[in-house]
C-alpha positions as CSV (number, residue, x, y, z in Angstrom):
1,X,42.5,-192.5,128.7
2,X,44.7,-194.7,130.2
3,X,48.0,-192.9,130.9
4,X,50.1,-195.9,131.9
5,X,50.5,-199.7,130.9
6,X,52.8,-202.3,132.4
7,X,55.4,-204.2,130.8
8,X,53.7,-207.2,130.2
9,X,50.8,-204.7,128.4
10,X,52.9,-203.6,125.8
11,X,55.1,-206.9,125.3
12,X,51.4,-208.7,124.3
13,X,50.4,-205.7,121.6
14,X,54.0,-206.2,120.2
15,X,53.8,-210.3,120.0
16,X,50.1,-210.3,118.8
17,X,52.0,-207.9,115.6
18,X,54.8,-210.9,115.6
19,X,57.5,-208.2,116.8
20,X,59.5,-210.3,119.2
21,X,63.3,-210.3,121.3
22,X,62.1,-206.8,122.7
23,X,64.7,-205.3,125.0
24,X,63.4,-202.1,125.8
25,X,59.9,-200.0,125.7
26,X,60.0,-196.8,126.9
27,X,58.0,-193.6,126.5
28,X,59.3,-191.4,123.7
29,X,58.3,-188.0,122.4
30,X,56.8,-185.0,123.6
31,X,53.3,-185.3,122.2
32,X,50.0,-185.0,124.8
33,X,47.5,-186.5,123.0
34,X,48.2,-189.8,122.0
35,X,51.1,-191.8,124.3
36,X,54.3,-192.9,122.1
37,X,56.9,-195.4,123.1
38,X,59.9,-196.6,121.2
39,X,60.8,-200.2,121.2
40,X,64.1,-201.7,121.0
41,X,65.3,-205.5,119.7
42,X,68.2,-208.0,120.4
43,X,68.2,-207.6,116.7
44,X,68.6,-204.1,116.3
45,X,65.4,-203.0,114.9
46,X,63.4,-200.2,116.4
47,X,59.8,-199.6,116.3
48,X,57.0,-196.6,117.5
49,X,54.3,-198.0,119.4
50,X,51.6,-195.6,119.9
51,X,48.1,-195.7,121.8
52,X,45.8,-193.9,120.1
53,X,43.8,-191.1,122.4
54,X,39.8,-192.2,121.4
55,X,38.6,-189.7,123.9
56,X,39.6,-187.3,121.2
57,X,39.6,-189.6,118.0
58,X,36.9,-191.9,116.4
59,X,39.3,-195.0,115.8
60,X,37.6,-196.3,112.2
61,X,37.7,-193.1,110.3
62,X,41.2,-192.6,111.6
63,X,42.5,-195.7,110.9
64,X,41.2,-195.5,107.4
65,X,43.0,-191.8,106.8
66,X,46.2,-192.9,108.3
67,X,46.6,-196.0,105.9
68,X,44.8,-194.7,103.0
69,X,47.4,-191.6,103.2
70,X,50.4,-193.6,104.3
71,X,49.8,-196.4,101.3
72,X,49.5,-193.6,98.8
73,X,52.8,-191.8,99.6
74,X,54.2,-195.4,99.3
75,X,53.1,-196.4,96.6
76,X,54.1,-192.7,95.1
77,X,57.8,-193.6,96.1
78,X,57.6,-191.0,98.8
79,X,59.2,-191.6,102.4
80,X,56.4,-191.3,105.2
81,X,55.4,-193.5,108.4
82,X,55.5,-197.3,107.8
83,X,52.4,-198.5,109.2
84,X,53.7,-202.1,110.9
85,X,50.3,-203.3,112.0
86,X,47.2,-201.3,113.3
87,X,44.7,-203.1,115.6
88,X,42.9,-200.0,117.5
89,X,43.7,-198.6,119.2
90,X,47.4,-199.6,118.9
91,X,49.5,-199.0,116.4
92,X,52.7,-199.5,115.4
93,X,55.5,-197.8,112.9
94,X,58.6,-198.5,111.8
95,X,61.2,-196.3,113.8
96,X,62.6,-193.8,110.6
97,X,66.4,-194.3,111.4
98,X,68.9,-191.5,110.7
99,X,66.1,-188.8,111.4
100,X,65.8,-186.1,114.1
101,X,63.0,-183.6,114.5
102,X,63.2,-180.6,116.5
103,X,61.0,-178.5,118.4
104,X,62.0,-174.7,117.8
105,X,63.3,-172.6,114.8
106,X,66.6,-171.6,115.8
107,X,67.4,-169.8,112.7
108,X,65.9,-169.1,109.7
109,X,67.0,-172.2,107.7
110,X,64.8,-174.1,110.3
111,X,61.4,-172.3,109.3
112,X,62.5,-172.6,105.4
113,X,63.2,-176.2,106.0
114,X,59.7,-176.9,107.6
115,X,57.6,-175.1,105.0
116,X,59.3,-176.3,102.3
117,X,59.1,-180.2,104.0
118,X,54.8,-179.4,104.3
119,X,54.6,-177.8,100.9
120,X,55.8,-181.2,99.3
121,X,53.7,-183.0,101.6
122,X,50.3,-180.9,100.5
123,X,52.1,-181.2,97.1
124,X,52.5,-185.3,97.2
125,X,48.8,-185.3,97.9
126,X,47.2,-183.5,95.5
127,X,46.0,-186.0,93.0
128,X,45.1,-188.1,96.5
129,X,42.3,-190.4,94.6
130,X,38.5,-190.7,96.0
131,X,36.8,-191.2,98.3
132,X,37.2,-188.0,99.7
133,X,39.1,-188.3,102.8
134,X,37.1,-189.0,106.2
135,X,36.9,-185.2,108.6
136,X,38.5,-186.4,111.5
137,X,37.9,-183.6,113.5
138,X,34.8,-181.7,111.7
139,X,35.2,-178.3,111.9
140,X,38.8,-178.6,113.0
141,X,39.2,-175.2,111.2
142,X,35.9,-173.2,111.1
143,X,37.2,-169.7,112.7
144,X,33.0,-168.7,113.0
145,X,32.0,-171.7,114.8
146,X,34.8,-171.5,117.2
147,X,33.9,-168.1,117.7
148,X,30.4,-169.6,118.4
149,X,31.9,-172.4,121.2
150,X,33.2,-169.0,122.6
151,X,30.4,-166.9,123.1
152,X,28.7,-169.5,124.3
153,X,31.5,-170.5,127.0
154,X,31.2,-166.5,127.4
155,X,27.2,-166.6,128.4
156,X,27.5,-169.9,130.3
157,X,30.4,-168.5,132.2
158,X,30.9,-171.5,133.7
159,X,33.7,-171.0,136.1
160,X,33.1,-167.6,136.7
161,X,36.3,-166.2,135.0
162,X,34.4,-164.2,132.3
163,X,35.0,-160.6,134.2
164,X,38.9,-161.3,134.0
165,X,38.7,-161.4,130.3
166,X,37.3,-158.1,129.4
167,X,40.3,-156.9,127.5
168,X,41.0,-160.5,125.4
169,X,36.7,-160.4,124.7
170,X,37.3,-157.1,123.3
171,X,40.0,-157.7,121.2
172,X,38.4,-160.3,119.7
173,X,35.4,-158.5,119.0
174,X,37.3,-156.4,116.7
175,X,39.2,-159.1,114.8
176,X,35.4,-160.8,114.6
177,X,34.2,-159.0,111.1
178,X,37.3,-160.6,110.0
179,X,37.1,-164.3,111.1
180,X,34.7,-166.0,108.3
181,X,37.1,-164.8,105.3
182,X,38.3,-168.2,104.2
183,X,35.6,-170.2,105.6
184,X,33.6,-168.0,103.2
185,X,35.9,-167.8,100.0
186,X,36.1,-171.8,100.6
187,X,32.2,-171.8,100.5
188,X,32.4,-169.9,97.1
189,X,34.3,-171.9,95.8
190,X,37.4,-169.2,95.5
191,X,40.0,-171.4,97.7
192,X,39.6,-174.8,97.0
193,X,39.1,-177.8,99.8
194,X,42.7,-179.6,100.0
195,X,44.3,-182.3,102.2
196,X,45.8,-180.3,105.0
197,X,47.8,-182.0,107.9
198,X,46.4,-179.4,110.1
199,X,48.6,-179.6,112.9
200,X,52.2,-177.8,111.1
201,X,54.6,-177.6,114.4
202,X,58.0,-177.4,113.6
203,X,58.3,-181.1,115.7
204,X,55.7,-182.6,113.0
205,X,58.8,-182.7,110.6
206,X,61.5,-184.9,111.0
207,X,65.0,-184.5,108.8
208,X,68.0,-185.9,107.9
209,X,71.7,-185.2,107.3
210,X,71.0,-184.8,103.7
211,X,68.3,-182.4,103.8
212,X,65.2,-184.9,103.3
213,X,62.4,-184.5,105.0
214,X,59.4,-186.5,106.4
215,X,56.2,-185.3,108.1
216,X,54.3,-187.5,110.7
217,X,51.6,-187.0,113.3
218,X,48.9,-187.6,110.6
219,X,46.4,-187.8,112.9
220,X,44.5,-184.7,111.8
221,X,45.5,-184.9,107.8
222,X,42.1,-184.8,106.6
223,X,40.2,-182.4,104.2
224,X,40.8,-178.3,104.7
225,X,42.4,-175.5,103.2
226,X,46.7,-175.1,102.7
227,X,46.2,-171.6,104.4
228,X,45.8,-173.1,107.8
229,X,48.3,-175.1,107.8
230,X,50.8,-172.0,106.4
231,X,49.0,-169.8,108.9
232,X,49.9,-172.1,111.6
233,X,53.6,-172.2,110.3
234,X,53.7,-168.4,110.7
235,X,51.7,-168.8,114.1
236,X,54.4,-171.3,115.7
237,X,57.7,-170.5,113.7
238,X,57.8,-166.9,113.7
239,X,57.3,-166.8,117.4
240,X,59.9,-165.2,119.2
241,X,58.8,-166.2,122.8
242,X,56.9,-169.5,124.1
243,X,53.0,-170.2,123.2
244,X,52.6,-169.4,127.2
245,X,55.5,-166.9,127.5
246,X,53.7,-164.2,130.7
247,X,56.0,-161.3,130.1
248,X,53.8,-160.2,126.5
249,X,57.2,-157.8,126.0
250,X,59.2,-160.6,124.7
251,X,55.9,-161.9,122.4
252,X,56.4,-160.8,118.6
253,X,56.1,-162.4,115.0
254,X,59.9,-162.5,113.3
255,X,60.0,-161.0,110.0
256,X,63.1,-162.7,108.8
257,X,61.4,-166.1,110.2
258,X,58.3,-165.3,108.2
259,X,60.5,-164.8,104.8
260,X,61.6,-168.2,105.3
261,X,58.4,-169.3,105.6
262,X,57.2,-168.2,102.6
263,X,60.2,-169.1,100.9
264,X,60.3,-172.7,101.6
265,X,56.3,-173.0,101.4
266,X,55.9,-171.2,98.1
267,X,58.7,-172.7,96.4
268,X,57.2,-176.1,97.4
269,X,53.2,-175.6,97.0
270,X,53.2,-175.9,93.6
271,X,49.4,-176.0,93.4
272,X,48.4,-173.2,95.0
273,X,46.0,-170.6,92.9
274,X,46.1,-166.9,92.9
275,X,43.6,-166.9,95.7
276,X,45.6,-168.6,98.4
277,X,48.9,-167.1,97.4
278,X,46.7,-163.9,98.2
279,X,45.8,-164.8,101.4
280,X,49.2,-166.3,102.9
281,X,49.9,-163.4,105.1
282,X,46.5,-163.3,106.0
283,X,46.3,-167.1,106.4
284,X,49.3,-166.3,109.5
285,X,46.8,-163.9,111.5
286,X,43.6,-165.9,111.0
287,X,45.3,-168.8,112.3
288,X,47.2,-167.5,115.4
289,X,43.6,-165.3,116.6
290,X,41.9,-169.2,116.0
291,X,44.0,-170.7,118.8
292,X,43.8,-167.8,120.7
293,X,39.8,-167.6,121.1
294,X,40.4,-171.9,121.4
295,X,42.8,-171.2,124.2
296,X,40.3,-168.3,126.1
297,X,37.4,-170.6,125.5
298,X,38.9,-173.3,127.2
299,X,39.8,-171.1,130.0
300,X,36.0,-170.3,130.1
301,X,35.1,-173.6,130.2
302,X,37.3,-174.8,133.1
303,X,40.0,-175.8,131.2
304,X,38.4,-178.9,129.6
305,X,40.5,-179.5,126.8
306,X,43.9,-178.5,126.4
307,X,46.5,-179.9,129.6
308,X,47.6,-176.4,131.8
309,X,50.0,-176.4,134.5
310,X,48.3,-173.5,136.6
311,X,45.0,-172.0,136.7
312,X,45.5,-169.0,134.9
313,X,47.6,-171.2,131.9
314,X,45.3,-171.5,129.0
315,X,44.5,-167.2,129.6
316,X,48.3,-166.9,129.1
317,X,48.1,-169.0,126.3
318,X,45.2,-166.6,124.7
319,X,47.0,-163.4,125.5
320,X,50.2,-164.6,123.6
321,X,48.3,-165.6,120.4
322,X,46.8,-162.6,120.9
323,X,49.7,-159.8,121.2
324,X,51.1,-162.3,118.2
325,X,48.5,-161.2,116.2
326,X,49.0,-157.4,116.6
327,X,52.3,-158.0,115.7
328,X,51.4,-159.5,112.2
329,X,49.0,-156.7,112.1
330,X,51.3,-154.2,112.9
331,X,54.0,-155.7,110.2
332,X,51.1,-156.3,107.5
333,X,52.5,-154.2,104.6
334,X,56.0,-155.9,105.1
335,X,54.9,-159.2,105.1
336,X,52.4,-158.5,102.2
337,X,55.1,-157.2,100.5
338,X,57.7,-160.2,101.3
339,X,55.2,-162.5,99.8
340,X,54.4,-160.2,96.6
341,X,58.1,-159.8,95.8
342,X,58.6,-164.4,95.8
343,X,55.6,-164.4,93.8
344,X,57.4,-162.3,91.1
């Protein structure tokens, strides 16, 4: 994709949506997929002007989700993304004034806040109408077939790296009897399909002075399950170190952060059944060993789909998820217990 556009580029997209007396464009954000700018007027009104990334995304069936979603939670009453106009693959938002996101949980409060911000989202969406909503991304969260794209990165061995790996191939060969449970409780019909925005970062949830909330980046909000989007709560907010943090001494899963978690989300998901609530803790270690064997399969694969800053970047990445997971699984009774004890 085209990484950089000139002036003149992005002054035509915002006069062809009649937005007009622009004083400043200028990148904004921290996001690597798609490439945000913010856009400033002589009349004071700001706007997010975004290329979409269609290396990664088909634009129609996107398109449709985003406004199908964001003319829902309108019409609902509920504060979301303002779609301005949307000719692919631009698009353009209303810039939400008086909102700041940001990109770690510093305490606590900050991991409460986000689950409890996703939970109403997931909640607002529940009675979403048909059609069903177009799978972006199929697959997006199919822990077996990514263990598949692994083991067959593994035999094709493409960049010769698979005899550095020995240790993270073992490790996942004993979390593998494991890796199908919700993909096959979904199948029978135990944990039911759900919009999930699949993509739960802390930065995905932007707040204001008086404690509202409002989630963007729906890019991947398309059919799924709530447990992967709690399991990648726990996965990011509990994290005590960097998803590429080297020294794995410093890499564990915070059990106050994980209370707040569950906290905020189950005081929020009101339509969970006994099944998911079941599985939350769970959901936490499914999710983190999922981007794990991602991360090692890219590595595998020459490092084809996620951006690294050194060689050796998306094997760091792997080992982290990793030792995070043998710190949920070495703080499984406690955080089965936590989620027991809000469930009374």
């Amino acid at each position: 994709m085209q990484e950089k556009f000139t002036r003149e580029e992005l002054l035509s997209v915002l006069d062809a949506a009649g937005i007009g007396g622009v004083t400043d464009v200028s990148r904004y954000g921290s996001g690597h997929i798609n490439i945000t700018f913010k856009v400033e007027t002589s009349g004071g009104k700001r706007y997010i002007l975004q290329r979409v990334n269609t290396d990664i995304f088909d634009e129609a069936p996107l398109k449709r989700n985003v406004m199908r979603v964001t003319e829902f939670l309108k019409k609902k009453g509920v504060k979301s993304l303002s779609v301005v106009a949307y000719d692919s693959p631009w698009r353009i938002y209303d810039f939400l004034e008086g909102y700041d996101s940001r990109d770690i949980a510093e305490e606590p409060r900050h991991a409460y806040d986000v689950a409890r911000a996703f939970a109403k989202f997931q909640n607002d969406l529940a009675d979403f109408p048909e059609p069903r909503l177009d799978d972006i991304i199929p697959k997006f969260h199919d822990t077996p077939d990514r263990l598949r794209q692994l083991d067959e990165a593994a035999k094709v061995d493409f960049e010769g790296r698979l005899a550095k790996v020995s240790s993270e191939m073992a490790f996942v060969d004993r979390w593998r009897p494991q890796a199908s449970k919700i993909v096959d409780m979904m199948a029978r019909g135990e944990i039911p399909e759900r919009i999930a925005h699949n993509d739960t970062k802390i930065n995905n949830v932007l707040t204001a002075p008086d404690g509202s909330a409002v989630v963007i980046d729906l890019d991947t909000t398309m059919p799924g399950s709530a447990l992967f989007d709690f399991g990648d709560m726990v996965r990011t907010s509990s994290a005590a170190a960097a998803e590429d943090e080297k020294d794995l001494s410093k890499v564990y899963s915070k059990k106050d952060y994980f209370e707040a978690l569950a906290r905020g989300y189950l005081e929020g998901a009101k339509f969970l059944n006994d099944a998911e609530k079941e599985n939350l803790a769970f959901a936490g270690r499914l999710s983190t060993f999922e981007v794990g064997i991602r991360f090692l399969a890219d590595y595998l694969n020459g490092d084809k789909y996620f951006h690294t800053a050194y060689p050796e970047h998306n094997l760091v990445r792997a080992r982290t998820q990793f030792k995070m997971v043998e710190s949920m699984e070495a703080q499984r009774d406690e955080y089965e217990a936590i989620v027991r004890s809000l469930l009374k």
